[in-house]
N, C-alpha and C positions, 0 to 999 in steps of 0.2 A: 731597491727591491728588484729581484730579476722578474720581468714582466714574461706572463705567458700567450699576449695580448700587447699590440702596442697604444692601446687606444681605451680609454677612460670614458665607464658609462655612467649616468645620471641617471636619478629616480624622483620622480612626483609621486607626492600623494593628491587624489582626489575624492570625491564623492559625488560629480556629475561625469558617469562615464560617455553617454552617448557626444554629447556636446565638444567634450577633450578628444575623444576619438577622430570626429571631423577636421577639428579645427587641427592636429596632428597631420592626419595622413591628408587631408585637400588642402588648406591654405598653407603646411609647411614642406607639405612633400614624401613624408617618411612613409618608405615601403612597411608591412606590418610583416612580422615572424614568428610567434606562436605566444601560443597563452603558457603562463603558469601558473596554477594553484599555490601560494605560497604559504597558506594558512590564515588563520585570524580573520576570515571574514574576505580576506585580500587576495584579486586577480591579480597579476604583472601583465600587460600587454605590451608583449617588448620588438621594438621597433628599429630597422636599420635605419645609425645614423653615421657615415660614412668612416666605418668600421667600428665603430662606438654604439653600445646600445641604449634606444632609450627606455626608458622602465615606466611606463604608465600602471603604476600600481590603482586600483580601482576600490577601496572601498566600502562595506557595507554599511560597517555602522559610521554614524556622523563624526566628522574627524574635530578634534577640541580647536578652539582657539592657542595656539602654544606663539603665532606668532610665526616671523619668517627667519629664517635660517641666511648664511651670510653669503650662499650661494643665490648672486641677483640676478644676474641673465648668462641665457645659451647664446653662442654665435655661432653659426653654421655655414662652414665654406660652400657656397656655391656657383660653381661655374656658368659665366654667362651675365654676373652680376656686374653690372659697373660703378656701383655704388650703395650701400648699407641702406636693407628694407628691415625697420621697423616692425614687430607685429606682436600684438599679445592676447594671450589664449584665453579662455574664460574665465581661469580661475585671475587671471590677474598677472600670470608669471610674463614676464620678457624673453623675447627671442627676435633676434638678429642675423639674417641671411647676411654675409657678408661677400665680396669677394676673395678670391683664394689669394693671399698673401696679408689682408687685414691686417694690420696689429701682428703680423705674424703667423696668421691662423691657416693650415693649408686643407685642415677636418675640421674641429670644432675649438671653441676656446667656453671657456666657464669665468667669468664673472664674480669676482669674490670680494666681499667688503669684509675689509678686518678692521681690528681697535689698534692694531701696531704693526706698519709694515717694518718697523725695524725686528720685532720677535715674528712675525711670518718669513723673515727672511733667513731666521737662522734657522728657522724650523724647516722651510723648505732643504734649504742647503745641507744642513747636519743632521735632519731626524731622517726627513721623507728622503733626502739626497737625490733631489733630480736636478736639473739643469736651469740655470739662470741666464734668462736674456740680458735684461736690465733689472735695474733696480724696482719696478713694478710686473715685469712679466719674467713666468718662467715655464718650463716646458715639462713634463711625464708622458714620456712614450712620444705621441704626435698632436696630443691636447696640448694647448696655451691654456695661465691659468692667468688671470690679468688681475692684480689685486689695487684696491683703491680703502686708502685709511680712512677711517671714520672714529676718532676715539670714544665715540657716544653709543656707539653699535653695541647692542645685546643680543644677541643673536639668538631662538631659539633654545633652549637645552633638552629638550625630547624629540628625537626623530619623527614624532608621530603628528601630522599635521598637514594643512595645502601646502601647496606649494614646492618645490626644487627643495628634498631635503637630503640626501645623500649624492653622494658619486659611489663608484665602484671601478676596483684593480684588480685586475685577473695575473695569476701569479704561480709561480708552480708548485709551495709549498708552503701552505699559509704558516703552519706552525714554526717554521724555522722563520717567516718571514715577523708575521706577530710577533716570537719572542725577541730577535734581533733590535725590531723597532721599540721594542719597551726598554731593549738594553741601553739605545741610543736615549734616551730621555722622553719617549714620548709617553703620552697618555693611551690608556685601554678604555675600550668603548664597553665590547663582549669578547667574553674567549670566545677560540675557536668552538663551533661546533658542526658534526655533517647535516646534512638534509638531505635523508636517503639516499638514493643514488644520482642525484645531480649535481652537489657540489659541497666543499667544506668552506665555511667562510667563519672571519673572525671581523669584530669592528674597532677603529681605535678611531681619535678625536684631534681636532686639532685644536692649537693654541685657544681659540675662541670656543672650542668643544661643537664645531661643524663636524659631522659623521660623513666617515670614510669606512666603506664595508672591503675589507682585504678577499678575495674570493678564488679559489679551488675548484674551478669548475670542469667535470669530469669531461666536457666534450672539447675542451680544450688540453687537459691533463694527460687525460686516460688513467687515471689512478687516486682517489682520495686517502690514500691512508698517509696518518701527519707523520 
């Protein structure tokens, strides 16, 4: 995918905002950048994370049990670190300050448990086509994505729930990028569609059906039309 954006954001769902907000912006650090209204009930409170944004989606009504999704911990490069600090937020999710080089990590790395890193590997390679370190890590844009097998893993199949349940790819034209990626073999999540004048985005799924939101955002574009 041609990235419009070299850097991979992440979204939570929760339904205690005051509590995530703290434990976010004082014990992990994250500057805060604006609200958006995304509909359904749901704030986004999106936050710099060292050019990745994070997506504290907020809420209203009580989110189901659906269960956790195969995205298990953030890692977040931080200078001055000389050793990997542990810490986890209310709802339960993991996050790891790390130092800059980690595992690779020079911005952030994402945490992935699959049922087969031999089909994650061709998927990364041939559908998504980003960059292979080794045989457990590989790279999109300046994210490290660190995968770890687990054949018993079921991961999720509703996006709607606690916890780390999407990433997001900012891209310059989702429609060419969405149909390409269905052409290469991959699964569709949602077509594309706009959301007024802030961005076009479309969803597709990976092997394990973890959601990936493809995204068309006009302050990075300058242009929505597919």
């Amino acid at each position: 995918m041609k990235l419009a954006k070299d850097c991979i954001d992440i979204g939570v769902q929760t339904n205690q905002l005051e509590p995530m907000m703290a434990f976010w912006q004082e014990e992990v650090g994250l500057p805060y950048e604006e609200l958006l209204k995304v509909g359904g009930g749901t704030h986004q409170h999106r936050h710099s994370l060292n050019g990745s944004v994070f997506k504290l989606n907020s809420v209203r009504d009580p989110l189901p049990e659906t269960g956790p999704t195969g995205y298990t911990e953030l890692l977040i490069a931080r200078e001055g670190l000389r050793t990997p600090r542990a810490l986890t937020d209310p709802d339960g999710n993991r996050v790891t300050l790390v130092p800059p080089g980690y595992e690779g990590i020079t911005a952030i790395g994402i945490r992935l448990r699959v049922s087969s890193l031999q089909q994650f590997r061709h998927y990364y390679r041939n559908i998504l086509e980003i960059d292979e370190i080794d045989a457990t890590h590989f790279r999109w844009g300046t994210t490290v994505f660190i995968l770890e097998e687990d054949p018993s893993i079921e991961p999720a199949a509703e996006m709607r729930g606690k916890g780390y349940r999407y990433i997001t790819v900012q891209v310059w034209k989702v429609d060419e990028e969405h149909g390409a990626y269905l052409a290469r073999g991959g699964h569709e999540g949602r077509p594309p569609v706009t959301l007024g004048t802030t961005a076009r985005i479309s969803f597709i799924r990976d092997p394990d059906g973890n959601w990936i939101e493809v995204s068309q955002r006009a302050s990075l574009t300058g242009d929505l039309t597919p």
